[in-house]
VEXVEX-622420 format. One line per field, with one value per residue: residue in one letter; x, y negated, z of N, C-alpha, C in turn; residue number from 1. Coordinates in steps of 0.05 Angstrom, whole numbers, padded with zeros to 5 digits. Example, Ala and Ser with C-alpha at 12.3 -4.5 7.8 and 13.67 -1.06 7.14 Angstrom:
<rs>
residuo: (A  S) $
n.c1: (00264  00257) $
n.c2: (00114  00045) $
n.c3: (00156  00142) $
ca.c1: (00246  00273) $
ca.c2: (00090  00021) $
ca.c3: (00156  00143) $
c.c1: (00264  00258) $
c.c2: (00066  -00001) $
c.c3: (00156  00157) $
num: (1  2) $
</rs>
This chain:
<rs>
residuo: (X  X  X  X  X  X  X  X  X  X  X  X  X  X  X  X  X  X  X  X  X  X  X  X  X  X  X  X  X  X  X  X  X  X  X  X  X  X  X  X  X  X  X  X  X  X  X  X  X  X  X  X  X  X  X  X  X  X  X  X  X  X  X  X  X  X  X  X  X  X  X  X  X  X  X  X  X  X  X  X  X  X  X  X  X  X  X  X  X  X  X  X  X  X  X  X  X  X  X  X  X  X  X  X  X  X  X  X  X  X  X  X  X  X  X  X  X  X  X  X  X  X  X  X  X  X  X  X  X  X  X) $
n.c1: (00575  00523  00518  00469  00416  00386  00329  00324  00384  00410  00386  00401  00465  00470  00450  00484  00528  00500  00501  00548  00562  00566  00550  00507  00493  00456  00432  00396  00418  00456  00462  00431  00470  00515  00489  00492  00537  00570  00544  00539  00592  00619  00659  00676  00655  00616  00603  00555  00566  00528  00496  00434  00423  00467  00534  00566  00625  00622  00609  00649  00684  00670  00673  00719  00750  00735  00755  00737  00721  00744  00785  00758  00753  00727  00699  00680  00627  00606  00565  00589  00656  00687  00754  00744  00707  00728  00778  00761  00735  00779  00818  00786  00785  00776  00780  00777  00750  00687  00658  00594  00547  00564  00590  00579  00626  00666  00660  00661  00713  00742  00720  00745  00796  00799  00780  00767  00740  00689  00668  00644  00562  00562  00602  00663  00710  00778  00819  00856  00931  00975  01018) $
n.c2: (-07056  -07086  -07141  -07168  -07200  -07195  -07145  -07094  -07091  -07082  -07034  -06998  -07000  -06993  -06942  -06917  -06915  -06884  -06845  -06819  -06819  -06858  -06897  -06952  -07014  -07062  -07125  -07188  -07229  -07289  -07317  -07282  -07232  -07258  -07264  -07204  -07187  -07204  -07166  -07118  -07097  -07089  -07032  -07048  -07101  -07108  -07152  -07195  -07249  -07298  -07324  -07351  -07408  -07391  -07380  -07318  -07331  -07368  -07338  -07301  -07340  -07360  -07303  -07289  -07330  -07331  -07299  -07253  -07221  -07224  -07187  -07154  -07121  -07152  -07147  -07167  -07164  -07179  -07208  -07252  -07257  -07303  -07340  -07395  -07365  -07325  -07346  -07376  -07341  -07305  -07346  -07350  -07312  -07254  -07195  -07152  -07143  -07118  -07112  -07128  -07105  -07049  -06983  -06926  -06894  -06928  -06964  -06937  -06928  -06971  -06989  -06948  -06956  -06996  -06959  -06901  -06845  -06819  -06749  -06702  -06680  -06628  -06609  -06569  -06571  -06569  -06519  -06529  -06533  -06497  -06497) $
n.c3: (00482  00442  00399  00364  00333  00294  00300  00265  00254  00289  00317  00275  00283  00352  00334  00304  00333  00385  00369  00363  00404  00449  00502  00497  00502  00489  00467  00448  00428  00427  00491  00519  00515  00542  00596  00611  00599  00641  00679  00671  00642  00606  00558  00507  00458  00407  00359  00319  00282  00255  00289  00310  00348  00389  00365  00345  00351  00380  00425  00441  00454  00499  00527  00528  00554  00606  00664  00690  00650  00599  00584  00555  00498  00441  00382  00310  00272  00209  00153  00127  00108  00102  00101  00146  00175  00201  00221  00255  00288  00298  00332  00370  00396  00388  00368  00323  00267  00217  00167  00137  00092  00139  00135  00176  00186  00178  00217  00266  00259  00275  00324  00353  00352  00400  00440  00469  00434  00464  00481  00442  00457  00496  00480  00492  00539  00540  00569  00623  00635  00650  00691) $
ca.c1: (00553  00521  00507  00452  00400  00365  00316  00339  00416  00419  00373  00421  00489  00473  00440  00512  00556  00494  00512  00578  00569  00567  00523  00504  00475  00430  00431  00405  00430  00489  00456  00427  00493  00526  00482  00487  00571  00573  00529  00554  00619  00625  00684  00674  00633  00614  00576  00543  00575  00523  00469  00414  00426  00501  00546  00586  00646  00620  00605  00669  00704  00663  00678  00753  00756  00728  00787  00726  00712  00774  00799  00742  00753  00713  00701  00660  00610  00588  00573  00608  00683  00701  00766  00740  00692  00752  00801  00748  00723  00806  00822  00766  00797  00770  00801  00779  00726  00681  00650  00571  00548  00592  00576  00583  00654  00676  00645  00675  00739  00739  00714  00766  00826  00794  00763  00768  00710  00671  00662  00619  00556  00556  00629  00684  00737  00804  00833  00871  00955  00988  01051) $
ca.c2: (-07075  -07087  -07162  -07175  -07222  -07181  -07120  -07068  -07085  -07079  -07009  -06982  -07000  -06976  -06917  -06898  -06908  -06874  -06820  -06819  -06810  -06880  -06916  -06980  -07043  -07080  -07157  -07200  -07265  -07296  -07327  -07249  -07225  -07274  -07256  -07182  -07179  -07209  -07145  -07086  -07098  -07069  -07027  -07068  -07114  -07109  -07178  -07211  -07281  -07309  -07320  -07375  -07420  -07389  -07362  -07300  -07342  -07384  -07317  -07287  -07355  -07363  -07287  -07284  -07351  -07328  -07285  -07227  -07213  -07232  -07163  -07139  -07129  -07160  -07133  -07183  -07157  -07200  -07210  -07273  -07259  -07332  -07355  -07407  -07359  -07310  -07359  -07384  -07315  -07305  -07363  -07347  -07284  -07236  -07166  -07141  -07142  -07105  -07131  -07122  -07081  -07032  -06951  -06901  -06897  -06952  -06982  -06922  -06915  -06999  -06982  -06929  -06974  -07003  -06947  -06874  -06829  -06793  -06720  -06693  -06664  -06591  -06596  -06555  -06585  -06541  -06513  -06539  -06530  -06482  -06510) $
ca.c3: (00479  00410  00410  00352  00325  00278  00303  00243  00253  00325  00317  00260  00294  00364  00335  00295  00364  00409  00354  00375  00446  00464  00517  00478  00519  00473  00477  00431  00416  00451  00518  00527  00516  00568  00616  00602  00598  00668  00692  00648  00640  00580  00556  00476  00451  00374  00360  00296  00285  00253  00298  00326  00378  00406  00344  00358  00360  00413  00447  00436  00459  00522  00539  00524  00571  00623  00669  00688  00616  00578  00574  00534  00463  00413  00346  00298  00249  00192  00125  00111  00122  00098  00121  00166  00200  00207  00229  00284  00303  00311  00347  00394  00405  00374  00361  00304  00242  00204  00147  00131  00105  00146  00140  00204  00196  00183  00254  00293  00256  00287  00355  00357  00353  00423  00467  00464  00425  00478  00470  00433  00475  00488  00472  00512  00553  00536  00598  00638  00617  00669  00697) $
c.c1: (00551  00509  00491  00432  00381  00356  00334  00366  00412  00402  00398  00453  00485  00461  00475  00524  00533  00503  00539  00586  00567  00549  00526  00483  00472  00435  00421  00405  00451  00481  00439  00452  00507  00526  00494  00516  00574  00565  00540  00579  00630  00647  00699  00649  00633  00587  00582  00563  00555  00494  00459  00420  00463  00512  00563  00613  00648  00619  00629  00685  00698  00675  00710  00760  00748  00737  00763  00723  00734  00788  00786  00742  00733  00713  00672  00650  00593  00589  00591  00631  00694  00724  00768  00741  00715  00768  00788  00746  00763  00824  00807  00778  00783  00788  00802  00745  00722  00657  00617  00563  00557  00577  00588  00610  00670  00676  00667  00701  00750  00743  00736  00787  00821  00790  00765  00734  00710  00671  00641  00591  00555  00585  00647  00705  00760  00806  00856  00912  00958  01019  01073) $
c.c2: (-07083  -07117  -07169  -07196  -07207  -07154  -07093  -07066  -07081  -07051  -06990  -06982  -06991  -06945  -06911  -06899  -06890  -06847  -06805  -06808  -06826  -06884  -06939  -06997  -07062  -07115  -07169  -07230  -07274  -07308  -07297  -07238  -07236  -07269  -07227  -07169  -07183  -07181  -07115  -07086  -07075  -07065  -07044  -07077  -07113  -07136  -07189  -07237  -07297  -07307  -07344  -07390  -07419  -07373  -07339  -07307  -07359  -07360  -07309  -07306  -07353  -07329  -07279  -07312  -07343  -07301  -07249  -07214  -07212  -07204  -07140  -07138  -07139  -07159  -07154  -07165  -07177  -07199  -07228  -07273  -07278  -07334  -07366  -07388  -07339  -07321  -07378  -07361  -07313  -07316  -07368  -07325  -07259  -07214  -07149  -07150  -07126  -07119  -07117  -07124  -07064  -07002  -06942  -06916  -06909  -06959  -06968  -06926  -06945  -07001  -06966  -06933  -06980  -06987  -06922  -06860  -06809  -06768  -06714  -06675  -06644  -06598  -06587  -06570  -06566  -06536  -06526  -06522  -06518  -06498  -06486) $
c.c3: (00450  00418  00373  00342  00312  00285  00289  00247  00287  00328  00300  00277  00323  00360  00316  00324  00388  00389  00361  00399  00462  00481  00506  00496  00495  00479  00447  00430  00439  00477  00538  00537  00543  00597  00624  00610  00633  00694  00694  00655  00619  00565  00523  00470  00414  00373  00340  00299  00282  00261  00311  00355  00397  00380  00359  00360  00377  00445  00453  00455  00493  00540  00533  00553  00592  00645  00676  00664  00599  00570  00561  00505  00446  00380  00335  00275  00235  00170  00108  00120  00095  00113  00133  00181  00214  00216  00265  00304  00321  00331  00375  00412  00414  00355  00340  00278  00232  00190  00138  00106  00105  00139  00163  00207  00202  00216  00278  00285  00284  00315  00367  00364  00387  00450  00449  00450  00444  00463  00465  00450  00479  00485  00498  00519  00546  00561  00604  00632  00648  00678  00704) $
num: (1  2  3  4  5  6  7  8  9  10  11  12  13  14  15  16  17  18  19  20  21  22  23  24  25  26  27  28  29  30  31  32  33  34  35  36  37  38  39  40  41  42  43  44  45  46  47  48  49  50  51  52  53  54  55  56  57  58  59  60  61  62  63  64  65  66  67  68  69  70  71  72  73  74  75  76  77  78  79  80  81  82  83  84  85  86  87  88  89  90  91  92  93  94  95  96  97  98  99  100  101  102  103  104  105  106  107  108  109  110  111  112  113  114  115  116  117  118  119  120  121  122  123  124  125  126  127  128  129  130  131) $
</rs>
């Protein structure tokens, strides 16, 4: 789940992870999201911090607290990695960061740490190991 605020960032960042292989659930702004996590159950969440109305550390807090959701990772993306916002986002419990603006790899290398990279499409499965 890409949790966003802004059109263009929430177009560019699930278009690098649908690149990937990912299925990317859309939300934007943190009372979207809320709704959205409860539904999905999505395997990571990558969410903005600084957004209108619910910050991504209110999002992050509410979905780490809450015992269905809590075992979802959360990776923050933002431009302002201030020590507060970093020490809130953390305390919220929040799994990792990536700092805006991120490129491709960055994002996945990120995502990576959390959840396996899909196979590429068209790609071959090896065979199966003989015993």
């Amino acid at each position: 789940m890409v949790i966003e605020d802004a059109p263009d960032l929430m177009r560019l960042t699930a278009h690098i992870l649908q690149s990937a292989g990912f299925r990317v659930v859309q939300a934007y702004g943190g009372e979207d999201a809320l709704r959205k996590v409860k539904l999905q159950k999505p395997d990571l969440i990558v969410t903005d911090l600084a957004m209108p109305k619910m910050s991504g550390v209110e999002v992050i807090d509410k979905i780490k607290h809450d015992p269905e959701t809590a075992h979802i990772p959360c990776i923050a993306a933002t431009a302002f990695m201030w020590d507060q916002i970093a020490s809130a986002a953390s305390q919220a419990g929040c799994d990792g960061f990536v700092a805006k603006p991120f490129d491709a790899l960055r994002l996945l290398h990120e995502v990576s740490k959390f959840v396996a990279m899909p196979p590429k499409p068209g790609a071959r499965t090896p065979p199966a190991a003989q015993s």
